[in-house]
C-alpha positions as CSV (number, residue, x, y, z in Angstrom):
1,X,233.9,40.4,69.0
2,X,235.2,40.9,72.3
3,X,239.0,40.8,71.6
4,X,237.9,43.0,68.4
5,X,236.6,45.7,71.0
6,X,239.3,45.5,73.2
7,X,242.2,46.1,70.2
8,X,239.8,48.8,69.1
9,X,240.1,50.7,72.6
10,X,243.5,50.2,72.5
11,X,244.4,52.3,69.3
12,X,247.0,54.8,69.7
13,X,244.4,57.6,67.9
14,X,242.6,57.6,71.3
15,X,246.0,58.1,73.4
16,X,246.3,61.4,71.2
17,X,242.3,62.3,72.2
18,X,243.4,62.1,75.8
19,X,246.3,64.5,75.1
20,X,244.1,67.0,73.5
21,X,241.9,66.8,76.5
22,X,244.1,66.9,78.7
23,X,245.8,70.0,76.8
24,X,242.4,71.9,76.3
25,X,241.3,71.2,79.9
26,X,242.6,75.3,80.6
27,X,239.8,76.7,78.4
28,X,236.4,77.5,80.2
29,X,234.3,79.6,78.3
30,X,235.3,79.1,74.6
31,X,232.9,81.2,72.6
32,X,232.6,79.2,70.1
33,X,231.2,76.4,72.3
34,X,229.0,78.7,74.4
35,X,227.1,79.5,71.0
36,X,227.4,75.8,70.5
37,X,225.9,74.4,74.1
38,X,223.9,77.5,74.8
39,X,225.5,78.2,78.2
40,X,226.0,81.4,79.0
41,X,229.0,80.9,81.5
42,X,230.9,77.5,81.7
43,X,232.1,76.0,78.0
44,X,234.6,74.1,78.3
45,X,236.0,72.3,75.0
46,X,237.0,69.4,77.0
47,X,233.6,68.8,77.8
48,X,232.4,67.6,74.1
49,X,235.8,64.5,74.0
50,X,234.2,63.2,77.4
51,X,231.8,61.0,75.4
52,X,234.2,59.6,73.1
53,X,236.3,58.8,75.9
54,X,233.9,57.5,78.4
55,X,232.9,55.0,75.5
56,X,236.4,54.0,74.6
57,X,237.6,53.4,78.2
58,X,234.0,52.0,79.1
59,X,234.7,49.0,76.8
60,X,237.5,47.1,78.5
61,X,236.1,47.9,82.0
62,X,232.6,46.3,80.8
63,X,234.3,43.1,79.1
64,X,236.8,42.4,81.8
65,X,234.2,43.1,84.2
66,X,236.5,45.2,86.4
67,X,234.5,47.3,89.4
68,X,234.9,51.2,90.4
69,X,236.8,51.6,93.5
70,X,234.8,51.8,96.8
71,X,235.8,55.8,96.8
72,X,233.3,56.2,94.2
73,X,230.1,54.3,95.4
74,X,228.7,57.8,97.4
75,X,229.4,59.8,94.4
76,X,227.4,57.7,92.5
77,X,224.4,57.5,94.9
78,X,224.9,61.0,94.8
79,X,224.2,62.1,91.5
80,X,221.2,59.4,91.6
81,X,219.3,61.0,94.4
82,X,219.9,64.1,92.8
83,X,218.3,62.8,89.8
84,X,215.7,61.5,92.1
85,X,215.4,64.9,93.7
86,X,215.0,67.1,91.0
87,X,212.2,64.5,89.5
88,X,210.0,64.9,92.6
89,X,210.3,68.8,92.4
90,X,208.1,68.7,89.9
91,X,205.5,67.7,91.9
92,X,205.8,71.4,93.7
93,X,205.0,74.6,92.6
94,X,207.7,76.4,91.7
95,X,207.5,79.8,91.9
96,X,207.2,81.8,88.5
97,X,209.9,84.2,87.4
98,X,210.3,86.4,84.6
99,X,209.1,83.3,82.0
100,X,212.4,81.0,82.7
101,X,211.6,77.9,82.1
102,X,212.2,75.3,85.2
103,X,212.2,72.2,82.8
104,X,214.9,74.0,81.2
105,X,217.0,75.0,83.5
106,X,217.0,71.4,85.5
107,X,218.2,69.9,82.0
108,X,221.1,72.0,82.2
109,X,221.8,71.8,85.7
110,X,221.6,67.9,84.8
111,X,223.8,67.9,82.3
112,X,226.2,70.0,84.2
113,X,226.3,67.4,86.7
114,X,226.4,65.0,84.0
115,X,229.5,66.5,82.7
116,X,230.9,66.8,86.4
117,X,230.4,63.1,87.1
118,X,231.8,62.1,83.7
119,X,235.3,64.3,84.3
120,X,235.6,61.7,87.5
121,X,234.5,58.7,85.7
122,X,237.2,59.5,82.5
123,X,239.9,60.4,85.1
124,X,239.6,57.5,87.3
125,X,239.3,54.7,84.3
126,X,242.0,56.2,82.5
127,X,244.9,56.1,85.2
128,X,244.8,52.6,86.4
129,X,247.5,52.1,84.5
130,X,250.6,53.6,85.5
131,X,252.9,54.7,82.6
132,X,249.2,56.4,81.5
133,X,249.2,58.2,84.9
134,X,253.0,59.2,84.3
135,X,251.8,60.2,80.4
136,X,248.9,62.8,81.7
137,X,251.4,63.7,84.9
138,X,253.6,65.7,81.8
139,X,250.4,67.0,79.9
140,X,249.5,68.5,83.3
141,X,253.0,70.0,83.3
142,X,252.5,71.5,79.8
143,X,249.2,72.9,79.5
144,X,250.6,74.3,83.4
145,X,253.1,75.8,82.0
146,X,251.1,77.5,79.0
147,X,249.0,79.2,81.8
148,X,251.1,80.3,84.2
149,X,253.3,81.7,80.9
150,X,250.1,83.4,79.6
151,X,249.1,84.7,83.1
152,X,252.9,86.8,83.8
153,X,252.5,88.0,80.3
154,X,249.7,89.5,81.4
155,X,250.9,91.0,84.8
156,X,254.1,91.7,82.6
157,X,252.0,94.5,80.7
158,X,249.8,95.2,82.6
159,X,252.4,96.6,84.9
160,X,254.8,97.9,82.6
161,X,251.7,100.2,80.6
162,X,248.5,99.6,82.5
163,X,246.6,98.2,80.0
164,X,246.9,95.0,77.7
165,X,248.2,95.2,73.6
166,X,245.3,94.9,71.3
167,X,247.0,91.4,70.0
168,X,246.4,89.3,73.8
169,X,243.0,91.4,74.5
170,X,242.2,89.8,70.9
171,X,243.5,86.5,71.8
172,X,241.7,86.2,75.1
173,X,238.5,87.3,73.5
174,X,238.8,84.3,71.0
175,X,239.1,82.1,73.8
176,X,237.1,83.4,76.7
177,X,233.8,85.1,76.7
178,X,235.5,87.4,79.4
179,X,237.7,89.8,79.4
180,X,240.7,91.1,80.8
181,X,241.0,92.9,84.3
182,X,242.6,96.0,85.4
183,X,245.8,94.3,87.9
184,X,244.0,91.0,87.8
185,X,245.3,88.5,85.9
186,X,242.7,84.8,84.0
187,X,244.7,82.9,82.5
188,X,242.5,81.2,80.0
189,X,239.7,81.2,82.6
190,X,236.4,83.8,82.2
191,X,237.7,85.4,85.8
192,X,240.2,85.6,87.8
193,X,238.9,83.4,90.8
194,X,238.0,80.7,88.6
195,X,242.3,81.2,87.3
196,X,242.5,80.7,90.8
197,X,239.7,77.8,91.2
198,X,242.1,76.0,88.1
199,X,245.2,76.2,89.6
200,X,244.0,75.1,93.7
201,X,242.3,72.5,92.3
202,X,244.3,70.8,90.0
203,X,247.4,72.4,88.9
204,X,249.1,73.4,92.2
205,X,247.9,70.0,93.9
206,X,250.3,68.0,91.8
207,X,253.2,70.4,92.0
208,X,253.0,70.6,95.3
209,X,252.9,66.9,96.0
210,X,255.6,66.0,93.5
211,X,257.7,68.9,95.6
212,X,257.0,66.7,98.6
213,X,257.2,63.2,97.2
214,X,260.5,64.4,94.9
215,X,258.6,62.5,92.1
216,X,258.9,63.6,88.6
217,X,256.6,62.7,85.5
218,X,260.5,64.3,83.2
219,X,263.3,62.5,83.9
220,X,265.2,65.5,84.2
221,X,266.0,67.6,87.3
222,X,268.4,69.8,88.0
223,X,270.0,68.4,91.4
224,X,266.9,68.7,94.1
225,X,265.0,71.1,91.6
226,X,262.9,69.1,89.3
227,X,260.2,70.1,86.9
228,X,257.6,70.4,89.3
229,X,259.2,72.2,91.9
230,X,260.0,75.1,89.3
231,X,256.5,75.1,88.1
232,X,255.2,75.3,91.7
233,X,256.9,78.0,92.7
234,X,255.8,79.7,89.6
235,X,251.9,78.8,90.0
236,X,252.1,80.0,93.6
237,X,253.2,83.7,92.5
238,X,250.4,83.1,89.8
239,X,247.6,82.4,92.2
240,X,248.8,85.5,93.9
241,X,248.4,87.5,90.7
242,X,244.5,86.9,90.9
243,X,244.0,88.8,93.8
244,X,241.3,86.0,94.5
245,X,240.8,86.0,98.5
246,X,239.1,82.7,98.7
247,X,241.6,81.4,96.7
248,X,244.8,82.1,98.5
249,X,242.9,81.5,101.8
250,X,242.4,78.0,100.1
251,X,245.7,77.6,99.1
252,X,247.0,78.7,103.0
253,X,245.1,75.3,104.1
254,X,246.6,73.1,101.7
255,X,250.1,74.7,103.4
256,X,249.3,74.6,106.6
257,X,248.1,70.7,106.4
258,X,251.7,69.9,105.0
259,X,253.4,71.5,107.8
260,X,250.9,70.0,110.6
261,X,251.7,66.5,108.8
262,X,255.6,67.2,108.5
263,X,255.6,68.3,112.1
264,X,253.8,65.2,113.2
265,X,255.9,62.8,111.4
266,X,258.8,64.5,112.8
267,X,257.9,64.8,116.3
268,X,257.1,60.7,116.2
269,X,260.7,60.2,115.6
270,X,262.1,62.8,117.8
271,X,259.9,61.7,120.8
272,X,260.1,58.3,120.1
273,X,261.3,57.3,124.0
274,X,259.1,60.3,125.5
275,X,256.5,60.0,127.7
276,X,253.0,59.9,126.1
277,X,252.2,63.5,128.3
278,X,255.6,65.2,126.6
279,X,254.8,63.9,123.5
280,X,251.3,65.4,123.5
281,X,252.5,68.5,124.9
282,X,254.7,69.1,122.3
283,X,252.6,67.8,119.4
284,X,249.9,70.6,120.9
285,X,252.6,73.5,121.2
286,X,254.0,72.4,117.6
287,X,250.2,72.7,116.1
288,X,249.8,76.2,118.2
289,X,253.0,77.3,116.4
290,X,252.3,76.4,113.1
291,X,248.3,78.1,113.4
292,X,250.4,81.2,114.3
293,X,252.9,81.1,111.7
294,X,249.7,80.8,109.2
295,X,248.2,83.8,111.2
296,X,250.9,85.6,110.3
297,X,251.3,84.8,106.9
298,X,247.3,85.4,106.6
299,X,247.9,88.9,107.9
300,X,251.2,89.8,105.7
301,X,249.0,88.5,103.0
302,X,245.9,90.6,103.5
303,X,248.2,94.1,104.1
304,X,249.9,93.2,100.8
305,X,246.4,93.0,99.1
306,X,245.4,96.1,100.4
307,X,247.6,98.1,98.6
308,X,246.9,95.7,95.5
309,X,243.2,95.5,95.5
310,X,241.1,98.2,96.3
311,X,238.4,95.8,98.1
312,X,240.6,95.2,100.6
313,X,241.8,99.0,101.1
314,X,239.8,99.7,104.0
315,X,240.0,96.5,105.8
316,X,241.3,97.5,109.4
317,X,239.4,100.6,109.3
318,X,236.1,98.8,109.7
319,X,234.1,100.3,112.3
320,X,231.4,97.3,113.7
321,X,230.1,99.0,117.1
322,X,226.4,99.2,116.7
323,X,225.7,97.3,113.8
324,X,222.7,95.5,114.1
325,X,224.3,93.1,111.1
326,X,227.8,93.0,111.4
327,X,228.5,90.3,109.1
328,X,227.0,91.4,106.4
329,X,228.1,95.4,106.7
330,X,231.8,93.9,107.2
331,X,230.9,91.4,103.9
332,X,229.5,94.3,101.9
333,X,233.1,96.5,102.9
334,X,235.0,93.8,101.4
335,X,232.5,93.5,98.5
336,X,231.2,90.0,99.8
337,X,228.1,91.2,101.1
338,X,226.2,89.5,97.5
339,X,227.6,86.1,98.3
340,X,226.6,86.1,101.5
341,X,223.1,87.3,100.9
342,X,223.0,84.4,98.4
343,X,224.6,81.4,100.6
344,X,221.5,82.9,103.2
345,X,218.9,82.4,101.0
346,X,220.0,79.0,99.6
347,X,219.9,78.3,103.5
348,X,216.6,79.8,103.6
349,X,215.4,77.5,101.0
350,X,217.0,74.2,102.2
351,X,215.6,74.9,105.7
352,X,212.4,74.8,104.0
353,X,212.9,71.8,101.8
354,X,215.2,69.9,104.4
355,X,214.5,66.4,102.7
356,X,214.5,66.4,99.0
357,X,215.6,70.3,98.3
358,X,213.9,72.1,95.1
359,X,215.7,70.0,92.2
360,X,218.6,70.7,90.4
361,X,218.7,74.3,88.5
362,X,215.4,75.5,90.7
363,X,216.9,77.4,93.7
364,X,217.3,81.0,91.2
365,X,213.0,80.3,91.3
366,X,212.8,80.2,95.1
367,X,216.3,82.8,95.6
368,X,213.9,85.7,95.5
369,X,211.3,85.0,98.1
370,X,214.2,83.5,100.2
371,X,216.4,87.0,100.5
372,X,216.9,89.0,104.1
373,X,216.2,92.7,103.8
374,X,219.7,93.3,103.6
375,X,219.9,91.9,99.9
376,X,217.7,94.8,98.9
377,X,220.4,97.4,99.8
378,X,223.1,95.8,97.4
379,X,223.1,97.6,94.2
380,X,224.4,93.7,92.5
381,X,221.0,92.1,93.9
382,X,218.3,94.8,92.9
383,X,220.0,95.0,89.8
384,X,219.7,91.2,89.0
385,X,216.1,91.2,90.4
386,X,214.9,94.2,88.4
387,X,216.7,94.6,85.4
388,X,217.5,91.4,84.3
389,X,215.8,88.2,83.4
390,X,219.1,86.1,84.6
391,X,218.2,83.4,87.6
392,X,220.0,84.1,90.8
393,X,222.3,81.4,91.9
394,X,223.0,80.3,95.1
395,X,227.3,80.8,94.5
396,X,228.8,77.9,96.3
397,X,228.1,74.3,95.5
398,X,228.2,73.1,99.2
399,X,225.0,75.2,100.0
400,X,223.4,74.2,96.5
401,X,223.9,70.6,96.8
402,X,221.9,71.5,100.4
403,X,218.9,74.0,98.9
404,X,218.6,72.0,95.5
405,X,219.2,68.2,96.5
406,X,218.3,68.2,100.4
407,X,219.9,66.4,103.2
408,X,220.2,63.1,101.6
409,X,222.4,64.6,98.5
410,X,224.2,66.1,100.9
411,X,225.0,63.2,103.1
412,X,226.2,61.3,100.5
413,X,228.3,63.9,99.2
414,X,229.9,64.4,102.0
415,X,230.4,61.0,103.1
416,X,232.4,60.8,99.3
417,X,234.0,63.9,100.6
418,X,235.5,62.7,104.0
419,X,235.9,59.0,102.2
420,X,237.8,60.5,99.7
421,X,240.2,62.8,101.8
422,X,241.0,59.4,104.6
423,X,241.6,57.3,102.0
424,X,244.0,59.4,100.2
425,X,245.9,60.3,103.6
426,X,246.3,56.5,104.7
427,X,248.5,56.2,101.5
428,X,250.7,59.8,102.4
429,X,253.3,57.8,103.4
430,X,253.3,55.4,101.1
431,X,256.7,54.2,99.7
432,X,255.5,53.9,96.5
433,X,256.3,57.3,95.0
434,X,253.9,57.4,92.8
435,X,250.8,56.7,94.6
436,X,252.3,59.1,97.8
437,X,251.7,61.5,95.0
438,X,248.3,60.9,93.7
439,X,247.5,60.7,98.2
440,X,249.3,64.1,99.0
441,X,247.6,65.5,95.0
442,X,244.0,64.7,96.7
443,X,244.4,65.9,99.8
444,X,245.3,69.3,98.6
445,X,242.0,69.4,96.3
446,X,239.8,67.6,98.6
447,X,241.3,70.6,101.3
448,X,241.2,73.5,99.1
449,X,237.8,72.7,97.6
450,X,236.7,73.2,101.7
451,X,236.8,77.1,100.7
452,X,236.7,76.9,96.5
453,X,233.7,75.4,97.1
454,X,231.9,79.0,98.5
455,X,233.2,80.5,95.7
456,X,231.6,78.5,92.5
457,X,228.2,76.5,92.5
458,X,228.7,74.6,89.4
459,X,229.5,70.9,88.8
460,X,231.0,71.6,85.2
461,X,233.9,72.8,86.0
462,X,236.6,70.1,85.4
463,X,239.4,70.2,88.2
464,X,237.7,69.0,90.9
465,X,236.5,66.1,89.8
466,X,239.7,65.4,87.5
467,X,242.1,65.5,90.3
468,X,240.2,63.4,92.4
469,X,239.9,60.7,90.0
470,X,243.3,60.8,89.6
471,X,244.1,60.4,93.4
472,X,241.1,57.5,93.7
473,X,242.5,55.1,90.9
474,X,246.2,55.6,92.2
475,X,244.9,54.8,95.3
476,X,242.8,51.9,94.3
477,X,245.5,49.5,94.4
């Protein structure tokens, strides 16, 4: 039975259900499937194959009795407090609001998590084999490739007419429940800072690693310039295109850690018979320069998006003397002010379940009682409160694992976090090129998510967990 089980996971059919996942892993709000799933916001088709593929790679790690690498013990414990969590929540009274349901809406904040945990799992079971690794290395190229594409064709006529041919607005709409912006550019995504979320956390993490490492999942390269260079290069201008601040700011990180880590590596050789004083005196002034050299690009960055994007326009005009509430007068200038009014109350709300938090897919019940006064100037927050029966949400995960799973969710999470991001920078210099790609590949999620995650509270969103699989089973060994 056993060696009947094995031959049966091994069937080529299920190397062609990887590739469609793989392929489809773009798509995020399909609506088809949001009729299907009854979510109003993340649908991602990938989503329903992670059963079929959970089962199928399940088998041989259960009969060989193989074990998950220590990277993913916190994770786990993670998502089982937060199961533990949201069960005790029941045992409070959760505010009323507008007849939601909370049984409801922690089954589908389970589930999401669910979904989130199972992207890991199928990522990190799948690529303990190598040529596999190498296999979904070029799908990621592909399905990169038909984004980016898609996205320029969009700049392309957007800026040549100012408005999009009734053929793509009718394509996008049979793949997205969202719809096209004026001079921002989706992709495939339902906006353009989750185009943005996609490509920080899982396309432009393996280009930019295979530009460092020089590794290639195509045997063909064009002298230095290989496939993934060119497609780097290409998904930077892209991630540009989306006008999405948190996401270029996010992107700026993953740079500047490549250029501290260069410069380090460098200085060890240079300063190899230095004194230890010289050698920290230049390390310090190198790390000064390279903070300024971000500075800079930060700034040439924002005065280019303030001719671009219109929430940006009045940026250095900001006047802050007398405020009483600078932060969130400068936040509502640069049309921030909702997030932050929501990150505040999710603060609120943890501060007053510091233990346990409210349960998953509860904080929307508590949001309203947990709002400064300043929420109830923003036109975005009375509307929501008001004229709509839609649960607020807290709009960064970091915060919501806090509010809705307390300080122990948190802890654990985190520990996976800074577990994750040492383990993958002991192997950066690895001379095996393929696993100093998976290391440098999590870094830059692990480092970018610092900021993506403030700009999306979900856990069904694939990329995260999917590169980070990727760089804990490469890793493993």
């Amino acid at each position: 039975m056993k060696q009947f089980l094995l031959r049966f996971s091994e069937w080529k059919v299920w190397d062609g259900l990887w590739a469609l996942f793989v392929l489809i892993l773009p798509l995020t709000s399909v609506p088809l499937i949001v009729r299907l799933v009854h979510s109003d916001v993340v649908a991602a088709p990938s989503a329903l194959l992670l059963p079929f593929l959970l089962t199928i790679l399940f088998i041989p790690f259960l009969i060989r009795r193989e074990t998950l690498p220590g990277q993913a013990v916190p994770l786990i414990l993670t998502v089982l407090i937060l199961l533990l969590t949201t069960a005790l929540s029941f045992f409070y009274a959760i505010p009323e609001y507008k007849g939601n349901d909370p049984l409801r809406s922690s089954v589908m904040a389970v589930l999401t998590l669910f979904v989130g945990a199972g992207y890991y799992l199928v990522s990190l079971l799948r690529h303990r084999d190598r040529e596999k690794l190498r296999s979904t290395f070029q799908l990621l190229n592909i399905s990169g490739a038909v984004v980016c594409g898609w996205t320029l064709l969009q700049a392309f006529f957007w800026y040549k007419d100012n408005h999009y041919p009734a053929w793509m607005q009718q394509i996008q709409f049979t793949l997205s429940i969202g719809s096209l912006y004026r001079q921002r550019f989706v992709g495939f995504t339902l906006e353009p800072s989750w185009l943005a979320h996609q490509l920080n956390l899982l396309y432009l993490p393996f280009w930019f690693a295979a530009s460092l490492t020089g590794y290639s999942a195509f045997r063909f390269r064009l002298k230095f310039l290989t496939v993934e260079r060119a497609l780097f290069l290409i998904g930077t201008l892209v991630l540009f295109l989306t006008l999405s601040r948190v996401g270029l700011a996010a992107f700026l990180i993953t740079v500047g850690f490549a250029l501290l880590f260069f410069f380090k590596n460098l200085i060890k050789k240079l300063t190899r018979n230095f004194s230890r004083e010289k050698r920290g005196l230049i390390s310090v002034i190198t790390a000064i320069g390279i903070i300024l050299l971000l500075a800079g690009a930060a700034y040439g960055i924002l005065r280019l998006l303030m001719k671009l994007d219109f929430r940006m326009s009045g940026l250095f005009s900001i006047d802050l003397k007398g405020r009483s509430d600078p932060v969130f007068y400068l936040a509502e200038k640069l049309s921030l002010a909702a997030r932050f009014v929501y990150w505040d109350g999710g603060i609120t709300i943890f501060n007053e379940h510091p233990l346990t938090g409210v349960g998953l897919g509860h904080a929307g019940y508590y949001l309203p009682n947990a709002l400064n006064d300043y929420a109830y100037r923003l036109v975005e927050v009375r509307d929501l409160l008001y004229r709509s029966n839609t649960l607020l949400n807290i709009k960064s995960l970091w915060i919501r694992i806090l509010a809705e799973g307390g300080i122990l969710s948190f802890s654990c999470f985190f520990i996976w976090y800074l577990r994750s991001l040492l383990g993958n920078m002991l192997s950066l210099n690895s001379s095996d090129r393929v696993r100093s790609t998976a290391a440098w590949m999590g870094c830059f999620t692990l480092l970018a998510f610092l900021l993506e995650g403030f700009s999306l509270d979900t856990f069904a969103l694939p990329y995260f967990w999917f590169s980070t699989g990727i760089a804990a089973s490469a890793n493993e060994e």
